[in-house]
Backbone bond lengths (Angstrom), bond angles and torsions (degrees), N, CA, C in turn:
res aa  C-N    CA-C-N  psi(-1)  N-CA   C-N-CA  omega(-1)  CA-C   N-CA-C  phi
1 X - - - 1.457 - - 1.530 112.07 -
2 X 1.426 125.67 -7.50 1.198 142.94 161.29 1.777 119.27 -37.22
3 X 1.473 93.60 94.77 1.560 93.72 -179.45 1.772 130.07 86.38
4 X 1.720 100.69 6.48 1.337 118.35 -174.59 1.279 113.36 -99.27
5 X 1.302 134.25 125.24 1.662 136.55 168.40 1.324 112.91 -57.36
6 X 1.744 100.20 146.99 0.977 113.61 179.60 1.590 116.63 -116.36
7 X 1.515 111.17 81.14 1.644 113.96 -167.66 1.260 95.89 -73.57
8 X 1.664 100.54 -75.40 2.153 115.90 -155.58 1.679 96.20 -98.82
9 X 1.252 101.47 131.27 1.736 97.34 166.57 1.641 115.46 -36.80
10 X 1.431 109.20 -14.03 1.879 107.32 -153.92 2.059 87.56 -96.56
11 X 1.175 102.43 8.46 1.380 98.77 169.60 1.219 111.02 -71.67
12 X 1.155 126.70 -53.02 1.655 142.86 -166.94 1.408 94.84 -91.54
13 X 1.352 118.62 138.82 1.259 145.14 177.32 1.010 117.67 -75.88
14 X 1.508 141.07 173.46 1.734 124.45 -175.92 1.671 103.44 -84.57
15 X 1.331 116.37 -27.60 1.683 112.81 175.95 1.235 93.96 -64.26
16 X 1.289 139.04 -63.95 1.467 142.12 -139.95 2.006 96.59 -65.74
17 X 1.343 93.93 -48.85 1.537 100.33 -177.61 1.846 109.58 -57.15
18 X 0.997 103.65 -46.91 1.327 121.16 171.52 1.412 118.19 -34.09
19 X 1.749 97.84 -66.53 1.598 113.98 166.56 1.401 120.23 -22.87
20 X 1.289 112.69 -67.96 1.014 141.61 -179.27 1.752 125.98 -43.88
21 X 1.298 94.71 -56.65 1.346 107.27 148.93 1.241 138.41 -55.73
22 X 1.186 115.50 -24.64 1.505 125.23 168.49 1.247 116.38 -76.83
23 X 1.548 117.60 -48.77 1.262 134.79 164.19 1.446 118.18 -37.94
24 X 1.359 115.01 -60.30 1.682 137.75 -178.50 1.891 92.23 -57.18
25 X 1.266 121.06 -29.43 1.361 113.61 170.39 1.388 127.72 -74.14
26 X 1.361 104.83 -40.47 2.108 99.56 157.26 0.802 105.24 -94.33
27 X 1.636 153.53 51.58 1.496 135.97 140.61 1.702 86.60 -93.28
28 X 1.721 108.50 -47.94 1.787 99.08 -170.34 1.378 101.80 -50.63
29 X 1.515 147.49 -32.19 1.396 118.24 -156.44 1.565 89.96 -100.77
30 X 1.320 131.10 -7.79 1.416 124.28 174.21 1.848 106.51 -143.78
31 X 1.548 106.92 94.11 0.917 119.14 -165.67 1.720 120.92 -83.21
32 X 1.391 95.14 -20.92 1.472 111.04 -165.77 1.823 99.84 -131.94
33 X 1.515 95.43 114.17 1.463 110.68 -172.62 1.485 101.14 -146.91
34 X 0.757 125.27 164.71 2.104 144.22 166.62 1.541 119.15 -102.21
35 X 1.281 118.75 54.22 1.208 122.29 -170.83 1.847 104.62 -104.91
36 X 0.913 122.35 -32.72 1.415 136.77 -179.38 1.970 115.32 -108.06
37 X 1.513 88.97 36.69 1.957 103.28 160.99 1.191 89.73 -82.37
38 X 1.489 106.06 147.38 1.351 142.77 166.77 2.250 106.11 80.14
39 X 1.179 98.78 0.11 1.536 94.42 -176.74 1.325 95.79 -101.07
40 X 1.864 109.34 149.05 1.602 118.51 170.57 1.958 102.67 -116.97
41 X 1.192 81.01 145.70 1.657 88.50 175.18 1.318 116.05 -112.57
42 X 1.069 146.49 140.41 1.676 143.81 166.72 1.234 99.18 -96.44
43 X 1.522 109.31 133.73 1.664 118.61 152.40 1.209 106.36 -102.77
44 X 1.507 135.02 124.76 1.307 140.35 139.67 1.411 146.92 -116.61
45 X 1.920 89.60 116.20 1.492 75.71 -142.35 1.825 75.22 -128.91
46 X 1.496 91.02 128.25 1.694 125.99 164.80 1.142 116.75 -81.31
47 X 0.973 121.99 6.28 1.815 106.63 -173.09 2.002 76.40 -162.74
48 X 1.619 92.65 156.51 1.555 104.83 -174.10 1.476 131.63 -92.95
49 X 1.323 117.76 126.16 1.375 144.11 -155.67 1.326 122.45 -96.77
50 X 0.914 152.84 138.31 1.419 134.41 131.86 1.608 128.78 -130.85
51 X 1.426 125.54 -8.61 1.191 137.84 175.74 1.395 110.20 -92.10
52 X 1.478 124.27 -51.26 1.610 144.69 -179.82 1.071 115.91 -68.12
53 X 1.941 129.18 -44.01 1.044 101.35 168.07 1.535 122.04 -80.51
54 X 1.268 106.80 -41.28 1.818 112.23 -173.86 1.144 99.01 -62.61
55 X 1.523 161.06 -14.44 1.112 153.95 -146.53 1.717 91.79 -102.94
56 X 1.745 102.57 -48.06 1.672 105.28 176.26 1.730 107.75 -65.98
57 X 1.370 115.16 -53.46 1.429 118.72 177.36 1.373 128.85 -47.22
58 X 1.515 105.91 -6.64 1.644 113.69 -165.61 1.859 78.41 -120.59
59 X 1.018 129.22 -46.88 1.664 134.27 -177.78 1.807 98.53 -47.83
60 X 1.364 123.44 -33.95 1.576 132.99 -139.69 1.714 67.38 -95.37
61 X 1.682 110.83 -89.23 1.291 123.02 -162.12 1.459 119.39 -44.03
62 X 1.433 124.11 -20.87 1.037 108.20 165.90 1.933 143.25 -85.20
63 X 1.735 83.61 -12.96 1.665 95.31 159.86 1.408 108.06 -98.12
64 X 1.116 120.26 28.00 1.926 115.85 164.03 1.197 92.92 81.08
65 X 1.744 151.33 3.19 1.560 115.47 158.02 1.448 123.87 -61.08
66 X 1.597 92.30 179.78 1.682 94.81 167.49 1.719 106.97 -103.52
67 X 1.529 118.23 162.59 1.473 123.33 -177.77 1.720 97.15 -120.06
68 X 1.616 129.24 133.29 0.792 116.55 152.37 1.764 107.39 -134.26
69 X 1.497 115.41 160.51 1.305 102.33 172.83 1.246 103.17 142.14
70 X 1.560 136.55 -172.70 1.085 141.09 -136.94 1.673 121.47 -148.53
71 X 1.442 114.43 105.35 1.405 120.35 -178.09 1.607 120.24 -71.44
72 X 1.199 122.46 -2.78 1.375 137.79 -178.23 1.792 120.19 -158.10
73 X 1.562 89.98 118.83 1.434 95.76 -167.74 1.452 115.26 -58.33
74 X 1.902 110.30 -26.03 1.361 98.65 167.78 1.550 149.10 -83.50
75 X 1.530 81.26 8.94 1.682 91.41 165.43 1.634 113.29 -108.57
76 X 1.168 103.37 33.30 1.929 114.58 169.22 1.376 112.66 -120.55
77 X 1.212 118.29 -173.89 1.702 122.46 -160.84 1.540 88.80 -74.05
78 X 1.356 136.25 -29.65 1.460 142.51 -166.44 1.600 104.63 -51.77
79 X 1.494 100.95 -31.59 1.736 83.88 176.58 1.626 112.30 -85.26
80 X 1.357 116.24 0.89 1.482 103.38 175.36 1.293 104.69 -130.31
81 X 1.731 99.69 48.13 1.711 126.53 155.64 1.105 120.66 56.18
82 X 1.636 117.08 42.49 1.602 132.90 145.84 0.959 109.46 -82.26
83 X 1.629 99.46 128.57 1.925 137.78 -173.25 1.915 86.65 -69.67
84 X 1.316 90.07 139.83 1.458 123.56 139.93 1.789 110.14 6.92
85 X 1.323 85.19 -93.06 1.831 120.17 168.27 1.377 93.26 -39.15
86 X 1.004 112.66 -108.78 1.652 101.77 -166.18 1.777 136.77 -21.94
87 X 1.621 79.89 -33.22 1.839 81.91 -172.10 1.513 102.60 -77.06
88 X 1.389 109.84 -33.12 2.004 104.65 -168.98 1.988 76.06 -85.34
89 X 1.142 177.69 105.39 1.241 147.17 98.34 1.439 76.99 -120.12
90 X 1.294 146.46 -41.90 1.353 138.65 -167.35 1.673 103.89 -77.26
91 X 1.406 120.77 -40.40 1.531 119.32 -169.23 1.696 111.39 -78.99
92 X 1.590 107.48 -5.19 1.753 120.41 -169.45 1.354 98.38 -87.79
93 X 1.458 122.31 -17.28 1.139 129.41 179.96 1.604 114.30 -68.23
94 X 1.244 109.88 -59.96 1.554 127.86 163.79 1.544 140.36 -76.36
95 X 1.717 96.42 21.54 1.706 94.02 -178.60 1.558 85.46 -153.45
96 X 1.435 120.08 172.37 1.585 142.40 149.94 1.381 102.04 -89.48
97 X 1.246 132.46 -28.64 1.815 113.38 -175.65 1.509 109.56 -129.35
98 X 1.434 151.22 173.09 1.315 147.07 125.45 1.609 97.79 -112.62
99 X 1.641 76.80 139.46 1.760 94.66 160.60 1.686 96.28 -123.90
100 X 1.614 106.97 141.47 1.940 104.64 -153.22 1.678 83.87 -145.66
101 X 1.451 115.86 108.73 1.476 125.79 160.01 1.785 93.26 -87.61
102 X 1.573 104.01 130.03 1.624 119.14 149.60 0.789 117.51 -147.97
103 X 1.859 112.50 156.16 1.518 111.88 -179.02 1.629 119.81 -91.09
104 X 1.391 117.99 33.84 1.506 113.45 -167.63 1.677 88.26 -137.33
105 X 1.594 117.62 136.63 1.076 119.54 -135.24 1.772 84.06 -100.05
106 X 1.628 128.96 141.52 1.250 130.28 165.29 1.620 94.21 93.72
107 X 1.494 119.71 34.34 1.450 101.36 -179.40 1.413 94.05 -119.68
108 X 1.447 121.69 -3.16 0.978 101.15 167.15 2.001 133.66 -81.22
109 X 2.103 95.62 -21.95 1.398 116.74 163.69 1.425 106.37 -46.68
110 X 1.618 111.67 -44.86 1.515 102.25 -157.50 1.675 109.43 -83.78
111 X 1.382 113.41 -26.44 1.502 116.40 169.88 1.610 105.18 -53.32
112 X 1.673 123.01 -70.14 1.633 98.82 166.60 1.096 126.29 -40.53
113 X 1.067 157.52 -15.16 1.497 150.11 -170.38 1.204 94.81 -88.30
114 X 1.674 134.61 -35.38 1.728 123.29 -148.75 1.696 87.84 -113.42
115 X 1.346 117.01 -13.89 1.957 105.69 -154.09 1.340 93.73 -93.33
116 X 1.190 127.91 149.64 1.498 144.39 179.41 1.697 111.61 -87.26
117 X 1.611 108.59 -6.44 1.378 128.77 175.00 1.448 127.54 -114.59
118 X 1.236 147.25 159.71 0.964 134.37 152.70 1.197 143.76 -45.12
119 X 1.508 143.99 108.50 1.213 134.63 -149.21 1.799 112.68 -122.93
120 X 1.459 115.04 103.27 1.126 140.96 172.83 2.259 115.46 -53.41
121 X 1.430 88.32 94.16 1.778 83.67 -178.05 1.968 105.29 -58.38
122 X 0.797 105.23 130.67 1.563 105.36 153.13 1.339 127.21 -118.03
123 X 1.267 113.61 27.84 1.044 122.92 173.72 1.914 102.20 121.06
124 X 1.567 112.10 128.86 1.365 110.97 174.47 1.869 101.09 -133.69
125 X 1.638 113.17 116.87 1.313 118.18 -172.93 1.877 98.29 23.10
126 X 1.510 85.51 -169.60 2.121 99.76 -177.53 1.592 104.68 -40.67
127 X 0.934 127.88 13.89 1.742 102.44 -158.80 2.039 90.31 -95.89
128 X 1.667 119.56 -82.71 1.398 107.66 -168.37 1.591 113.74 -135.85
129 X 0.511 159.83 179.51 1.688 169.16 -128.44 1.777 104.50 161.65
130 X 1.396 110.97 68.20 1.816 91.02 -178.26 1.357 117.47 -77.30
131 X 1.706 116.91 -38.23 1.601 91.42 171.12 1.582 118.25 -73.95
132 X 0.993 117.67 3.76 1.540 98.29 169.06 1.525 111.24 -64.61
133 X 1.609 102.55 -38.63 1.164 114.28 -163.80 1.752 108.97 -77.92
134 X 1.184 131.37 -21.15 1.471 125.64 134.91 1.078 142.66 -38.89
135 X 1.487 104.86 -34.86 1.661 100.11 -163.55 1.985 82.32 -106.32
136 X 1.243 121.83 -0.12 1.736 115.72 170.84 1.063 112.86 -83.52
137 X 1.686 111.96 -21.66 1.950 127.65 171.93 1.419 110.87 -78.65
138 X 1.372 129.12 -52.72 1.472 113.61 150.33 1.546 125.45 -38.86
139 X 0.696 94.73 -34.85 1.542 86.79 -158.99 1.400 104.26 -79.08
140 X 1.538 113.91 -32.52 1.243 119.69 -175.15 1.746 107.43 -65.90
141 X 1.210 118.50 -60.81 1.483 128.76 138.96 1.024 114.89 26.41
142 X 1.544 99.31 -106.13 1.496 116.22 167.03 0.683 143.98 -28.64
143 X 1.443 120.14 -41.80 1.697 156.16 -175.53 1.641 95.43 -68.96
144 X 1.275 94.74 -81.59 1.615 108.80 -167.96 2.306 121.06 -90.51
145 X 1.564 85.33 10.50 1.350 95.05 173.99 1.543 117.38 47.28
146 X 1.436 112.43 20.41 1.404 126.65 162.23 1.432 109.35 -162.44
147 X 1.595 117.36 158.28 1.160 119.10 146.72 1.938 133.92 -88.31
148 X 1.405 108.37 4.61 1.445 115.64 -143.65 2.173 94.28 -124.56
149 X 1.400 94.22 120.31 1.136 89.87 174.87 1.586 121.12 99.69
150 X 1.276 125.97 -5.13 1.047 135.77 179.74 1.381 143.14 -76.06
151 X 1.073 157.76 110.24 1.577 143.84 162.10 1.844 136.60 -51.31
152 X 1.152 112.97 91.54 1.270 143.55 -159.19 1.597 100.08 -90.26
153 X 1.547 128.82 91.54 1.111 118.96 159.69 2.004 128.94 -95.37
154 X 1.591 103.85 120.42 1.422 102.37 -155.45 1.481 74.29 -97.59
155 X 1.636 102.44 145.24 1.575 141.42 -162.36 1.580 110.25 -122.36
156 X 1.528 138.64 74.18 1.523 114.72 122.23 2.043 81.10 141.09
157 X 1.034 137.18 -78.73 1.212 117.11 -155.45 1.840 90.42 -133.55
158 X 1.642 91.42 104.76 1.694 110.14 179.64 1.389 116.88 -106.34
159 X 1.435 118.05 4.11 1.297 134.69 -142.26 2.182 71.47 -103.64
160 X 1.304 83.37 -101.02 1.590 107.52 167.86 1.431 123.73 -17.16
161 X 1.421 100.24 -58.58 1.753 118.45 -162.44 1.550 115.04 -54.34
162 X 1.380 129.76 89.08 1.496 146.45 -175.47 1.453 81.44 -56.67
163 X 1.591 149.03 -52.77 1.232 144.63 -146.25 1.830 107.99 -87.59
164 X 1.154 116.33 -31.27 1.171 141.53 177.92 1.935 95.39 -63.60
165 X 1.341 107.77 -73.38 1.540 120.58 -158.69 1.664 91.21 -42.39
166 X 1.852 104.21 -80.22 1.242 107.84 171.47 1.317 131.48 1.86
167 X 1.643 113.35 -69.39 1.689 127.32 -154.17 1.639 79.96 -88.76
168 X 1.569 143.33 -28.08 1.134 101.70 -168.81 1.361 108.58 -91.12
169 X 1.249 140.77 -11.89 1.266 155.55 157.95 1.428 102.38 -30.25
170 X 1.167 117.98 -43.37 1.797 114.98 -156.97 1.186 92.24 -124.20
171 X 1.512 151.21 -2.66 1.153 130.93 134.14 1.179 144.69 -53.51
172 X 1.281 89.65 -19.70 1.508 112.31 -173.68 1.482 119.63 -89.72
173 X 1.796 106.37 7.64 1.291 106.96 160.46 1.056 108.88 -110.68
174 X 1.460 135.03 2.88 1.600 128.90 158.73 1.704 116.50 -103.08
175 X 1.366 109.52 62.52 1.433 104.03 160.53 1.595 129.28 63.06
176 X 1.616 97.17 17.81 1.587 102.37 -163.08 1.543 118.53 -75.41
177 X 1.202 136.58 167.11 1.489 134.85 167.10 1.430 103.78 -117.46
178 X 1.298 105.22 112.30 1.738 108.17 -179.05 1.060 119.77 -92.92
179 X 1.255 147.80 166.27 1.818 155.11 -123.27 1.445 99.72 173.63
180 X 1.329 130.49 96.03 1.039 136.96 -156.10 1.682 111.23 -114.30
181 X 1.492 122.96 62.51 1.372 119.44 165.10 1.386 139.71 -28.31
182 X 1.131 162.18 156.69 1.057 157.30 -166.05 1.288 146.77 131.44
183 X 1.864 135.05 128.90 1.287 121.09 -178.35 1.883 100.29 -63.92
184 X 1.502 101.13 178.69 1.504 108.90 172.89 1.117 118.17 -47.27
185 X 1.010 115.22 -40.44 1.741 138.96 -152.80 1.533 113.92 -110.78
186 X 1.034 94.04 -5.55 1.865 103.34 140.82 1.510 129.80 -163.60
187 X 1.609 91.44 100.27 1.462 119.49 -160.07 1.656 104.28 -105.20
188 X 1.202 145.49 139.25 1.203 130.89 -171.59 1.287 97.08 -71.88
189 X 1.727 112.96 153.23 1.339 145.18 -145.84 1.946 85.91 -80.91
190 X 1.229 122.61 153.14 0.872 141.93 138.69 1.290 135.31 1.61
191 X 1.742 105.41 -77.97 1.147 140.88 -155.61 1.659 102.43 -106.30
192 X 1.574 115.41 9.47 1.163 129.41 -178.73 1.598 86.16 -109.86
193 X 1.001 132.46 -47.12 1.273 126.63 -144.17 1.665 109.70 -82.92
194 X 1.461 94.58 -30.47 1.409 111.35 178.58 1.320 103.79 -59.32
195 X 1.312 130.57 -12.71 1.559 115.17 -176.77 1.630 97.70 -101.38
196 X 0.859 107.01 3.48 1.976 114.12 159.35 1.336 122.44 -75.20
197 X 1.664 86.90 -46.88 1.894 95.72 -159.61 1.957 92.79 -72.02
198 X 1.655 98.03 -54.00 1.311 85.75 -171.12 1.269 131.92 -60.00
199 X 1.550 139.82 11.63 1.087 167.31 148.43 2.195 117.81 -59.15
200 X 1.641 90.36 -33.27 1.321 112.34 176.45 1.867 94.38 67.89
201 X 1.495 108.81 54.14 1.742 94.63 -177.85 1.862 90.11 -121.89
202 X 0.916 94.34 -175.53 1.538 112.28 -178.09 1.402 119.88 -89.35
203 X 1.249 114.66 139.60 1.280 107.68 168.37 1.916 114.08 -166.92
204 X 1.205 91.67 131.67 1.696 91.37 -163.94 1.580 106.71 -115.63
205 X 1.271 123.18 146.59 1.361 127.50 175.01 1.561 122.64 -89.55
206 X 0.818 132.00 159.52 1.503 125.28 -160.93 1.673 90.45 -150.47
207 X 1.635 122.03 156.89 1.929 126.59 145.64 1.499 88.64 -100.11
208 X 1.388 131.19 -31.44 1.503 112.30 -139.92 1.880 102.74 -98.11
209 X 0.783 123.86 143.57 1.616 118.45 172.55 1.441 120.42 -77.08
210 X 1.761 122.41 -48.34 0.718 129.53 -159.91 1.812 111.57 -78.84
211 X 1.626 98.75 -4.99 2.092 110.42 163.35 1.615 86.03 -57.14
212 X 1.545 127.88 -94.19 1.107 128.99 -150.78 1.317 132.81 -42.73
213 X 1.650 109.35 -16.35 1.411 98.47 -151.37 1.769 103.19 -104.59
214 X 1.160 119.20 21.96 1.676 131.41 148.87 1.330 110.95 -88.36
215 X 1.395 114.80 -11.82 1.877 103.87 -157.86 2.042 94.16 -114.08
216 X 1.410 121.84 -22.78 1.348 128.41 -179.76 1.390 122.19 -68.13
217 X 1.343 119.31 129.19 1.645 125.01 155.95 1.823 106.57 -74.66
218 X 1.621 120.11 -28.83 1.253 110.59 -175.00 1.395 81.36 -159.68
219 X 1.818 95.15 140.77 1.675 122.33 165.39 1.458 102.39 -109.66
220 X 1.116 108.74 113.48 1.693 121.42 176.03 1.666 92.14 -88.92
221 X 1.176 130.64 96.19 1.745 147.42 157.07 1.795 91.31 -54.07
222 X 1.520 117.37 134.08 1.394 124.09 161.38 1.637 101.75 -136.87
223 X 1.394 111.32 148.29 1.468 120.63 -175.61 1.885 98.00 -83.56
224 X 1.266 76.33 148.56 2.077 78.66 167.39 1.353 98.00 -83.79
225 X 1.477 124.59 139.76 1.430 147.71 -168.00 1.686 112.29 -83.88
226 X 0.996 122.73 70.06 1.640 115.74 -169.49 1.370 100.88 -38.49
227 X 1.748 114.80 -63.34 1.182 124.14 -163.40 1.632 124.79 -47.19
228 X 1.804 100.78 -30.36 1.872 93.45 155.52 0.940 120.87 -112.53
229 X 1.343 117.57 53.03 1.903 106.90 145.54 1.659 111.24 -109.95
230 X 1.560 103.62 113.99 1.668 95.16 166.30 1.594 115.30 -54.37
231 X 1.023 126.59 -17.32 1.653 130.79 -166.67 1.557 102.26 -123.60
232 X 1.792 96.62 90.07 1.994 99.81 154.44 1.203 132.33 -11.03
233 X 1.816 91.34 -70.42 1.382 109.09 -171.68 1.959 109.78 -50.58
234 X 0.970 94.53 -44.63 1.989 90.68 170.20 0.896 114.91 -71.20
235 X 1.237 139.15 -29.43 1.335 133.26 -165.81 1.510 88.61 -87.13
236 X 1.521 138.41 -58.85 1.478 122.21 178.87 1.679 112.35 -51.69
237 X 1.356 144.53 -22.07 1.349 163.84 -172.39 1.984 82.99 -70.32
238 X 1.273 102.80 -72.45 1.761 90.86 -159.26 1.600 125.43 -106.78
239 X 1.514 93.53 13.58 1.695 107.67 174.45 1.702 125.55 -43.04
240 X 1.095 92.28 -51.12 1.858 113.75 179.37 1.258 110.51 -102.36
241 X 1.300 122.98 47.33 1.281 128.78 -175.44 1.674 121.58 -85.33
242 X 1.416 93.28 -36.97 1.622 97.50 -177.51 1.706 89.28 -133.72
243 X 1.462 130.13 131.22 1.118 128.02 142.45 1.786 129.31 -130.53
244 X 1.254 106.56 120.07 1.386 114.33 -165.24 1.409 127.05 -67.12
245 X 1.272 121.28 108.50 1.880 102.69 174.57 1.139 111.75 -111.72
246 X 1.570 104.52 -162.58 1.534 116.05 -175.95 1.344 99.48 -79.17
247 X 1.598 127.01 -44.16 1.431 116.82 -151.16 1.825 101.73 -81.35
248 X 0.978 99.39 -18.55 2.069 102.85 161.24 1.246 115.40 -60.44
249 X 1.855 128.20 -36.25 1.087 118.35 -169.11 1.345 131.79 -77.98
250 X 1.749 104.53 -6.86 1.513 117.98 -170.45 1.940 119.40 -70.01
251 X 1.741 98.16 0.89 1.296 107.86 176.47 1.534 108.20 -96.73
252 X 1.333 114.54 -8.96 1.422 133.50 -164.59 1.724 104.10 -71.81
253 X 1.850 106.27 137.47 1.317 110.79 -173.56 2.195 101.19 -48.59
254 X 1.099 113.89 176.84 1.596 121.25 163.24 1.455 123.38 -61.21
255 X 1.797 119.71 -46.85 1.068 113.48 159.43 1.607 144.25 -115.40
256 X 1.652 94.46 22.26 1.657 104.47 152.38 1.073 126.04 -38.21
257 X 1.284 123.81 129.57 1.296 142.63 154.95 1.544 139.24 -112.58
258 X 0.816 130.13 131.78 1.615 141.39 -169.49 1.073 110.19 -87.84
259 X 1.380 128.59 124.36 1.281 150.06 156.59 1.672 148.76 -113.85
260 X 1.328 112.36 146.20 1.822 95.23 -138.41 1.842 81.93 -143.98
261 X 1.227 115.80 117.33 1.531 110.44 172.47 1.670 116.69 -61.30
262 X 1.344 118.12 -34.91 1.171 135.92 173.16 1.370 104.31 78.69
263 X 1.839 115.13 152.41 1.371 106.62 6.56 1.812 122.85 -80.45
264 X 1.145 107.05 -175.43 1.203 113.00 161.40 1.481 128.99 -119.80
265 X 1.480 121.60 125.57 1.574 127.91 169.82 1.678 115.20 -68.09
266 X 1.376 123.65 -82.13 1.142 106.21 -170.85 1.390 87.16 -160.17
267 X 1.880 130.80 24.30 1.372 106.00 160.64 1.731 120.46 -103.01
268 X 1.560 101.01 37.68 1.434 119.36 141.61 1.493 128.78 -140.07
269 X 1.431 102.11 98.34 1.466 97.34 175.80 1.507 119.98 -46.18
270 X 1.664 113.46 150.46 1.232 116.66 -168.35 1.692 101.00 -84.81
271 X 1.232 122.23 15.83 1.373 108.08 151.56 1.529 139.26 -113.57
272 X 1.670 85.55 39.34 1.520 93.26 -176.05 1.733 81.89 -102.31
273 X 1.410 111.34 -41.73 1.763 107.37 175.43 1.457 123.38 3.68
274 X 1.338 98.60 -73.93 1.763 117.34 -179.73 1.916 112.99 -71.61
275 X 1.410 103.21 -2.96 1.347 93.96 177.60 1.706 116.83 -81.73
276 X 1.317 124.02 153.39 1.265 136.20 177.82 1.685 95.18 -49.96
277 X 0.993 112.65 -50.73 1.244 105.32 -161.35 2.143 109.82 -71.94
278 X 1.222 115.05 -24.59 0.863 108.89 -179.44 1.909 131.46 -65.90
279 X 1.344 122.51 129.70 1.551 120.10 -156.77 1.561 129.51 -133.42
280 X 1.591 85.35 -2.21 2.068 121.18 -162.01 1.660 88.24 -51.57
281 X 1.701 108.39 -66.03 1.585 111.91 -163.40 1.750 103.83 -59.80
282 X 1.380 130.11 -66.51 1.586 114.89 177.33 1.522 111.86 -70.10
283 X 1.193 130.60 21.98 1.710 134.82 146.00 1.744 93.93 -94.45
284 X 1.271 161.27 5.61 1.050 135.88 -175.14 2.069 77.66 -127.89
285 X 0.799 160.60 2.40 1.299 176.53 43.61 1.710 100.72 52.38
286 X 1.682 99.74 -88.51 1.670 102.74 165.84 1.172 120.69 -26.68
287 X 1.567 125.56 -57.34 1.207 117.49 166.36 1.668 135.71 -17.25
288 X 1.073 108.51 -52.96 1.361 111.80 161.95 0.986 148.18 -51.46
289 X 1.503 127.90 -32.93 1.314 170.90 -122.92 2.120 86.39 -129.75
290 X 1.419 88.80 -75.51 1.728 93.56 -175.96 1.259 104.75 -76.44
291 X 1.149 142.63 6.32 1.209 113.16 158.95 1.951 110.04 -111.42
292 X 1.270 96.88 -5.94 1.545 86.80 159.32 1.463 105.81 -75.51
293 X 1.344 127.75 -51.23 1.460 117.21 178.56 1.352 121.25 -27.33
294 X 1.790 98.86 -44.59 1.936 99.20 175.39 0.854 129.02 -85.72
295 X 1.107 131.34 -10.64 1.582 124.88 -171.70 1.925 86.91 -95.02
296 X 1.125 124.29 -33.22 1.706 106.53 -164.18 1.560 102.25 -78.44
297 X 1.275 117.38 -20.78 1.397 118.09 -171.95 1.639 95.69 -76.16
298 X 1.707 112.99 -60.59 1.463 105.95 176.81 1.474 126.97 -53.63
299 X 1.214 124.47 -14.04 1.220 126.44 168.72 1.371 118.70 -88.25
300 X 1.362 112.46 -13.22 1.662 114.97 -169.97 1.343 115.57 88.44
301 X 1.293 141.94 19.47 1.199 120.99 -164.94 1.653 95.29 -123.03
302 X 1.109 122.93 -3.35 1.739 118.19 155.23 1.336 97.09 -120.15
């Protein structure tokens, strides 16, 4: 895995993913090590962050790399209309890794093709988010002390959800039963689903929330995406579509847990917070953990 990008989760194999996970388990009991002195990392991130990049920037700084790079595309050469291409062939010069959030879908494929480095997706428009989708496999893990066999209900915008596509992609090589929430008008994609069928596993669609939440080991909560709907008027139509509370959860298995890529608007009330079942904030925690796992493996140094 030495020196290989990480665009689509379907890059990494289920051992390789696995790896990783194991790994992300001794960085949590030893979080702070010096294994990555003398390496620089670039974050570039075009579209706005706050869990993904600092989660990597705090992952970098705590094995002794350096971080350089850019939280806003308009304070980079991009506002005085440098392509893509240029900016990763000029930034490959000055780092061993990029990790590259954009909102235009396949830009992160095309940055591997041009970067002379390894290039870390953090998400590219609707299409995938794979370390999110790592550190949502830990967590699930942990939670439920397996990945294999489980009931996975996905919550509120599947259409959109880069974090959603991801996790079902790679669930779908451990035996999962999916629970598919959703208005009409954002139904998981197609071409997502096909990595279900061809698996031959189950998976049922639901509008209502409160079907799933007797039948789930984990409710993955997703925000409706203002930012991709060209049309308001829909996006005001399915905003408040699903919102989760405490007094819903009392039908909920014993060790369900809820999960939320973040951020979140209001389809988790803040009094599910204090519930047992709630896990979003130490799943945005994990983060750290798995993405130190990746960057030391992609660099070679575990």
């Amino acid at each position: 895995m030495k020196n290989r990008s990480l665009i689509s989760i379907s890059d990494f194999t289920r051992e390789e993913s696995l790896r990783i996970l194991d790994l992300a388990e001794e960085f949590e009991k030893q979080p702070t090590q010096n294994i990555l002195d003398g390496f620089v990392i670039a974050t570039l991130f075009f579209e706005p962050s706050t869990r993904t990049r600092l989660s990597f920037e705090s992952a970098v700084n705590r094995l002794g790399g350096k971080v350089i790079g850019f939280s806003d595309a308009s304070s980079s050469s991009v506002q005085k209309g440098e392509s893509l291409h240029d900016t990763i062939k000029t930034v490959s010069n000055y780092c061993d890794l990029i990790v590259m959030r954009h909102p235009r879908e396949g830009s992160a494929r095309y940055a591997s093709q041009v970067a002379s480095v390894p290039i870390i997706n953090a998400g590219d428009g609707a299409n995938q988010h794979p370390t999110q989708c790592l550190l949502d496999m830990y967590s699930i893990r942990k939670t439920q002390g397996r990945l294999d066999n489980l009931h996975i209900a996905f919550v509120g915008d599947l259409k959109y959800g880069r974090t959603v596509h991801s996790l079902v992609i790679a669930m779908s090589l451990h035996n999962t039963t999916f629970h598919l929430v959703s208005p009409a008008e954002l139904k998981l994609p197609s071409s997502v689903k096909m990595h279900i069928k061809n698996k031959n596993l189950q998976y049922r669609q639901y509008t209502d929330l409160n079907e799933v939440i007797p039948l789930a080991d984990i409710i993955y909560m997703t925000r409706i995406q203002k930012e991709r709907f060209s049309d308001p008027i829909e996006y005001e139509r399915v905003k408040n579509a699903y919102i989760l509370n405490n007094t819903m959860l009392c039908k909920a298995k014993p060790g369900m847990k809820v999960l939320h890529p973040l951020p979140r608007v209001n389809e988790i009330s803040t009094d599910v917070d204090d519930s047992s079942s709630a896990y979003y904030f130490q799943q945005a925690l994990n983060g750290v953990y798995v993405r130190q796992a990746l960057v030391a493996t992609i660099l070679g140094v575990k």
